[in-house]
N, C-alpha and C positions, 0 to 999 in steps of 0.2 A: 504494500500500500504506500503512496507518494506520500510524502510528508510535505502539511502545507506551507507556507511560508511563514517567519516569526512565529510557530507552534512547537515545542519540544514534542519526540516522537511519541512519550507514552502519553503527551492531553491530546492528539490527534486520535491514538487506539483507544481511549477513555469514548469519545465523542462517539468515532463509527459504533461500538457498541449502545452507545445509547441509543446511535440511529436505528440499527436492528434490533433491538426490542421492541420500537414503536413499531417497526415495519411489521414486527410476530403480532403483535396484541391488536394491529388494525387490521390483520388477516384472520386472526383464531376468533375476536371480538364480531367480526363480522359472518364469519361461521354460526357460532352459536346465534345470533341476531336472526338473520334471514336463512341459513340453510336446517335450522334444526327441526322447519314445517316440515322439511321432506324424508323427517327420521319415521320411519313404521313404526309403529306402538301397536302391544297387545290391546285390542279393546276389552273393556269389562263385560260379558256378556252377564242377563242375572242370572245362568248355571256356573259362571267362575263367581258371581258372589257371592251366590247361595256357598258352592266347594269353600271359598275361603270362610267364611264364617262358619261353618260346621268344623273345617280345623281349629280354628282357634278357638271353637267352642271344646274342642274334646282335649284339646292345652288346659282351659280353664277348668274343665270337670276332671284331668289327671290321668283320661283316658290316653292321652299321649304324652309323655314326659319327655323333659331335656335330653337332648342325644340321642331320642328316639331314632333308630330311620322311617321315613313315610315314603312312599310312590305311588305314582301316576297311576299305575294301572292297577291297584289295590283300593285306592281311595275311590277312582272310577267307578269299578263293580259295586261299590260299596254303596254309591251313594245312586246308581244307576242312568249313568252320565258319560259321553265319550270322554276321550283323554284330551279334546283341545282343549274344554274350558278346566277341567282340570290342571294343565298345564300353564293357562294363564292364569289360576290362582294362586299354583306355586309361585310363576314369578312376582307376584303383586304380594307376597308373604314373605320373599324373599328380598323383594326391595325395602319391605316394610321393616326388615331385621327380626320376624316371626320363624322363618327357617332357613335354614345353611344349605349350600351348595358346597361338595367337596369334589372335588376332580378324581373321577371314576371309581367312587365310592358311594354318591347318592345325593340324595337331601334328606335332612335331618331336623331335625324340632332345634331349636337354640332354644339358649337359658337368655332371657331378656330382662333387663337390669331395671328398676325404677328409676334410675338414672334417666338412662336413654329417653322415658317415657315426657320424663320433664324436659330432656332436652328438643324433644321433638314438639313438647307444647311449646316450650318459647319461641322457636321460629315461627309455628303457626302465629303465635300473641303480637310478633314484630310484621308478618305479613297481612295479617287481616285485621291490625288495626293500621295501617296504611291504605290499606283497599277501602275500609269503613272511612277516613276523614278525603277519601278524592272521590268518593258518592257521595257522603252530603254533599259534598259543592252542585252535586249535578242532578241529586232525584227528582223528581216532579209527582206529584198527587199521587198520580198512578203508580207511580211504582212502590210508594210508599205502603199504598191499601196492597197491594199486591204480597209483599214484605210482612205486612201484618196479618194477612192470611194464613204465611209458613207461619207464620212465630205460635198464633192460637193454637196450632194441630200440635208443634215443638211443644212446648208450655204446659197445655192442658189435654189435648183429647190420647196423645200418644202415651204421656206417661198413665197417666188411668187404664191403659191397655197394657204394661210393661210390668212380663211375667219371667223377664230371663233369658228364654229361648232365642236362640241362633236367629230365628226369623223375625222375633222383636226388635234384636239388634240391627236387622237388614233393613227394616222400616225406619228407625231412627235414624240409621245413618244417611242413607238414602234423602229423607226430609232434610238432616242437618246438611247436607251436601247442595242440597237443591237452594239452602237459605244460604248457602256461606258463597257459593257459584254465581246468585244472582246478585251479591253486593258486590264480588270479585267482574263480573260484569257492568255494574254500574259504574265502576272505581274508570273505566273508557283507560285504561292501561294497559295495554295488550301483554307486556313484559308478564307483568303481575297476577294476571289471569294465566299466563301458561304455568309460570311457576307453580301457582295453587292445583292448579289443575293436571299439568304431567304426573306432579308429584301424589295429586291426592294425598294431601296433608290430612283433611278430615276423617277418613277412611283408614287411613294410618294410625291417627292417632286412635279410634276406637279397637280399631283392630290387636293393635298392641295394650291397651287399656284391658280388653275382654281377656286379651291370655295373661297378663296379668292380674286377671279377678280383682279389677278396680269396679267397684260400683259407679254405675250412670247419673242415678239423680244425686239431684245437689241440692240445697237450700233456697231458694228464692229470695230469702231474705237476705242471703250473705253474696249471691252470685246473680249478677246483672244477665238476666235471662232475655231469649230472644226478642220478646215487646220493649223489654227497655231497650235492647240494640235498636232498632225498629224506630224509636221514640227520640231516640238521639239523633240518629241519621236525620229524621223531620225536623230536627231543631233549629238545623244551618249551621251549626258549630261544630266547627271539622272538629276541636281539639278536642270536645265534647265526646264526639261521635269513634273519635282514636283512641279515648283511653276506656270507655264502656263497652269497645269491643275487645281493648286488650285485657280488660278484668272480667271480661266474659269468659275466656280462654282460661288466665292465667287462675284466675280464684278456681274455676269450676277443677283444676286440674288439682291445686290444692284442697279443695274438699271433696272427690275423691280420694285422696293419699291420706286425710284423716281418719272417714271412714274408714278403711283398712287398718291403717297402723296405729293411729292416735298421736303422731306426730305433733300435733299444735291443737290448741284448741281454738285458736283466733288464725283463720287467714291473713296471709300478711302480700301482696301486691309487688309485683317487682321481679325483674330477669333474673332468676335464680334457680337454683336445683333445691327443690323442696324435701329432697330426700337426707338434709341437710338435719344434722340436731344440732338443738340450741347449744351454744357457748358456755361452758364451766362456769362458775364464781370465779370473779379473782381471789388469790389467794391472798390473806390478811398478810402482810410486812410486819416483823419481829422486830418488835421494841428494844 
């Protein structure tokens, strides 16, 4: 490489390098942007929803343990269903961190942490309250009565129907999906819609909640449930409407992890791993 004039040769090799990085990140940057419409995705058909929910219901019931191995063509028979949607609910289990892939060994049940379980709430709590404060800006009437339709069935008619079963949880999620899809559609950010959306963050996190034997309902009085989301967004107050959907998320994940463990008896708000126990005494100093 020429070295240019009045430049020592290593601030010349410093420069080109930083040239090529921009050159990498406007190439790689512009991949992900526009070509990642043209990646094939398994679809969710409802026989891989129905398959993955009755896995992670027989995780939750013990009937499949950590380490277990599972397969396609056993769970198939089993549940009386070919092996495609079976195989796309392995992979949609698999991305979730509900089961392992080992190289020509199988797939296998994972031991999944409560860790994880928070940490996958907190990105949903940083994604869908961003989506919730760029749809207030833009709801209109309609969409609002529309919004308050999910939340009543959410709220009230669905949990008075929730008995446990695999196909309760396929209802709930399905609605919670359908309510978190259409404010992630309001939010008019395409980015931010596919993230939600490739990923199925919602579905995930039930998914992994279920084989963890986290219980669903929450308190209403401690966790800002769907009508209040619903209630904020019509306010006009983005910041309003960002943080009523982030402590949607983040309390309702924390009063789950009460129920089960008894960790806290106060929820407490905020980007953290709830699987956390509180801080010792300090120790008294010797006179």
């Amino acid at each position: 490489m020429p070295v240019e004039a009045g430049k020592p040769a290593g601030q010349n090799h410093h420069a080109a390098l930083i040239r090529f990085g921009c050159d990498w990140i406007q190439k790689y940057t512009h991949f992900m942007i526009y070509d990642s419409e043209k990646i094939k995705r398994p679809k969710v058909t409802p026989q891989a929803d129905r398959c993955a929910f009755e896995i992670a219901k027989q995780i939750q019931q013990g009937d499949l343990l950590p380490g277990q191995k599972i397969g396609e063509e056993s769970v198939a028979k089993k549940l009386g269903m070919g092996r495609a949607p079976v195989r796309i609910a392995f992979e949609r289990l698999v991305s979730a961190g509900v089961l392992r892939r080992v190289h020509r060994a199988g797939t296998f049940v994972r031991k999944i942490s409560l860790e994880e379980f928070c940490e996958l709430s907190d990105v949903r709590a940083v994604l869908e309250g961003l989506a919730a404060r760029l749809a207030c800006e833009r709801v209109t009437p309609d969409d609002i009565a529309r919004l308050e339709k999910m939340a009543v069935e959410l709220d009230v008619h669905l949990p008075e129907n929730m008995k446990g079963s695999s196909k309760d949880w396929r209802e709930v999620v399905q609605a919670e999906g359908k309510f978190h899809a259409e404010i992630a559609r309001l939010s008019c950010n395409r980015m931010l819609s596919r993230l939600l959306g490739t990923h199925d963050l919602v579905r995930w996190c039930f998914q992994v909640g279920m084989a963890l034997d986290l219980p669903y309902s929450t308190s209403q009085a401690e966790v800002p449930h769907h009508r209040a989301v619903t209630e904020a967004l019509a306010s006009g107050d983005p910041d309003r409407a960002e943080k009523i959907m982030r402590d949607h998320v983040l309390l309702a994940k924390e009063q789950r992890i009460i129920k089960l463990s008894g960790l806290r008896s106060t929820p407490v708000t905020g980007l953290h791993s709830a699987t956390q126990t509180p801080a010792p005494p300090p120790v008294a100093k010797a006179k």
